[in-house]
C-alpha positions in Angstrom: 17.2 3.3 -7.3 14.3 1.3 -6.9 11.7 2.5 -4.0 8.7 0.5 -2.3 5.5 1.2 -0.4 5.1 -1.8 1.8 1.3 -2.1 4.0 0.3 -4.5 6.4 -3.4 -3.8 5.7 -5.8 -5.3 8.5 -9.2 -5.0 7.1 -12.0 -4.1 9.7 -14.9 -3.3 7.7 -14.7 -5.2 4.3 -18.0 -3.6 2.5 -16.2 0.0 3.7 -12.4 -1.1 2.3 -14.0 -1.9 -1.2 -14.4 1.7 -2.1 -11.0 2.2 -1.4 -9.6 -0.5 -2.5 -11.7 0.4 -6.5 -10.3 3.9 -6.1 -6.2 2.9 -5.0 -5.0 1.4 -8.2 -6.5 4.9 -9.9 -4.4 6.8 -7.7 -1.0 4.2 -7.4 -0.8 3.3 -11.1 -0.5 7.8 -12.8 2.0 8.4 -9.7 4.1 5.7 -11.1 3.9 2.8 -9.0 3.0 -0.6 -9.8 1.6 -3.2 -7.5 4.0 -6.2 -7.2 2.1 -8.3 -4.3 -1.9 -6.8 -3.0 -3.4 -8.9 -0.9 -2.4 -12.0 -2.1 -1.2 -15.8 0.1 1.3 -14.3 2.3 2.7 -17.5 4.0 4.6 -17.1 6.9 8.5 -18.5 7.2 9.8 -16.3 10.7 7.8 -14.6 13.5 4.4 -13.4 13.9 2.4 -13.9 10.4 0.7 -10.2 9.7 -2.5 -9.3 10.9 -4.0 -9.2 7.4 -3.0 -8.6 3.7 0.2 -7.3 2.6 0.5 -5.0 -0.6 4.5 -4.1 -2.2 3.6 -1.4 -4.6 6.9 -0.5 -6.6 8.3 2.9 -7.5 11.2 4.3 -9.7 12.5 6.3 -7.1 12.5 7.3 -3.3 10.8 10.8 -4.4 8.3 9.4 -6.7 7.4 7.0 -3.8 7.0 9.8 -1.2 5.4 11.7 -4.1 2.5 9.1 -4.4 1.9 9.2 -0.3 2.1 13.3 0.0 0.6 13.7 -3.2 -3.1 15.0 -2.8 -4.7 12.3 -4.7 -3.5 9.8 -2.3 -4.1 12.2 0.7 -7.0 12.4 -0.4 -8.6 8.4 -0.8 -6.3 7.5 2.6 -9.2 8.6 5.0 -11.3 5.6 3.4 -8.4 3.3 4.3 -8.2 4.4 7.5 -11.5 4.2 8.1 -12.2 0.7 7.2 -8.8 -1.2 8.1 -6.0 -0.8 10.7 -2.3 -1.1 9.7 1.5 -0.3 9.0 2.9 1.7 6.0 6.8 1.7 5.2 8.8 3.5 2.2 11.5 1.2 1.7 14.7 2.0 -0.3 15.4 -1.2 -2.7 18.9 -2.9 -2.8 21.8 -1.5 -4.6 
């Protein structure tokens, strides 16, 4: 079954967020994920619209997706991230 990394990715420091954001796709695309929505229009229907940009990157699996986040490539890049932006991650199972 399908598996997603959601983010609600609040950029801070937008010259900062570059190099991560050059390096992510590097990282995302050999663990098997691909990037269904990053950073695009998000356009708000219920609630509180999100404090910045919102990326769905796709997985085959639940392990693959946790795989990505543990895996030390990702650990390794998630410090720039962090450093430039605030924000949410989830791993989300998809629908059956």
């Amino acid at each position: 079954m399908t598996a997603y990394v959601i983010a609600e990715v609040d950029v801070t420091d937008p010259e900062a967020y570059k190099l991560y954001a050059g390096k992510a796709p590097g990282v995302t695309q050999p663990a098997g994920g691909k990037y269904l929505a990053r950073a695009g229009h998000v356009e708000t229907l219920e609630g509180e619209p999100p404090k910045g940009r919102i990326v769905v990157i796709e997985f085959e699996d639940l392990e693959k997706a946790r795989a990505f986040y543990y895996g030390k490539a990702y650990q390794d890049i998630i410090p720039l991230r962090q450093a430039a932006s605030k924000g949410r991650l989830f791993l989300v199972d998809g629908a059956k």
